[in-house]
C-alpha positions as CSV (number, residue, x, y, z in Angstrom):
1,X,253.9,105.4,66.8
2,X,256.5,105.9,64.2
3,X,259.8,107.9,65.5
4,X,262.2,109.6,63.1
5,X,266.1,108.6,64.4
6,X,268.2,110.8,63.2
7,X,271.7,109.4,61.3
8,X,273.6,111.0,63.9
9,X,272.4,108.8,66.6
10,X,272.9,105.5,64.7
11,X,276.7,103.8,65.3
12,X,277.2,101.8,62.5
13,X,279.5,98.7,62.3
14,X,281.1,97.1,59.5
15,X,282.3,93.5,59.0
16,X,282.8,90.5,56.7
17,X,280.1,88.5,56.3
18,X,279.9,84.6,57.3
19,X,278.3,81.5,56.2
20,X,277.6,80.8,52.3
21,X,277.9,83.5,49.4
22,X,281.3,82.5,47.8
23,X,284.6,84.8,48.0
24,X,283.1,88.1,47.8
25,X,281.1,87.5,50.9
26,X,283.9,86.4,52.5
27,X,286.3,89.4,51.7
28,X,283.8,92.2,51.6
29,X,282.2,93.8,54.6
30,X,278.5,93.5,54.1
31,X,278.2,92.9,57.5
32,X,276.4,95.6,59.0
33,X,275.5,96.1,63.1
34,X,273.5,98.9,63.5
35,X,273.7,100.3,67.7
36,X,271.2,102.9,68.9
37,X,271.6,104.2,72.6
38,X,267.9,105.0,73.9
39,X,269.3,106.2,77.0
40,X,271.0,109.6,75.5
41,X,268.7,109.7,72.1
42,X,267.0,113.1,72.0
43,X,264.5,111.3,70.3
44,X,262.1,110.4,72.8
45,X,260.5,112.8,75.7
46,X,261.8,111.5,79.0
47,X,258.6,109.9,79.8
48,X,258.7,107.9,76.2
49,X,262.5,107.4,76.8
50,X,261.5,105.7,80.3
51,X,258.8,103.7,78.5
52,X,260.6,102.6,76.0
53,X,263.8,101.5,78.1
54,X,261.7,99.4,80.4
55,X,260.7,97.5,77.2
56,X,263.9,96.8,75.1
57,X,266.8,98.4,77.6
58,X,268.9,100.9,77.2
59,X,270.5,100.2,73.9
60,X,269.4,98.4,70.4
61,X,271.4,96.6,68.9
62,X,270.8,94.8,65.4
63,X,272.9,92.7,63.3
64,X,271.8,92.0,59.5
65,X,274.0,90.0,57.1
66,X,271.4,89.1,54.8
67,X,272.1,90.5,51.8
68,X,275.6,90.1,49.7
69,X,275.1,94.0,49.5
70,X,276.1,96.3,52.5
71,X,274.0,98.9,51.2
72,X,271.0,96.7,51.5
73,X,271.6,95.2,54.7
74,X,272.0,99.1,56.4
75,X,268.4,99.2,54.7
76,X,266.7,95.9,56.7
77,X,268.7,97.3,60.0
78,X,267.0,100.3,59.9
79,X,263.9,98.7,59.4
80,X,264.0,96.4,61.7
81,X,265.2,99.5,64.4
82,X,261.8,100.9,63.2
83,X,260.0,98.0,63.9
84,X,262.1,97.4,67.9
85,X,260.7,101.4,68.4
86,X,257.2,100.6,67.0
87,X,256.4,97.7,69.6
């Protein structure tokens, strides 16, 4: 079951980068860490919110550094909140 989060719900964080990628890594903050709170997202129907909290807890949250590009790495966090929710 696919669920559509809406931008609103998502807390975004922003931070340099570690590890390899030369200066700009280092200086830039392509970092991301994406938080989404389950427990108030109107999201889900309270049974699904209950479900869904029993598997992954009241709060997601996902860390993606992957990319030199913030832009990109928002992209992967999203997915990869998609694929938490899909489980």
């Amino acid at each position: 079951m696919r669920f559509e989060v809406p931008e609103s719900e998502l807390r975004w964080r922003f931070d340099t980068s570690g590890g390899p990628g030369g200066q700009h890594a280092n200086r830039s903050n392509t970092r991301v860490e994406l938080t989404f709170d389950i427990e108030h997202s109107r999201v889900f129907d309270v049974p699904t919110r209950r479900r869904v909290m029993e598997k992954l807890g009241t709060r997601i949250r996902i860390s993606e550094d992957g990319s030199l590009s913030q832009s990109t790495n928002r992209k992967r966090a999203v997915h990869r909140l998609g694929d938490h929710l899909d489980r």
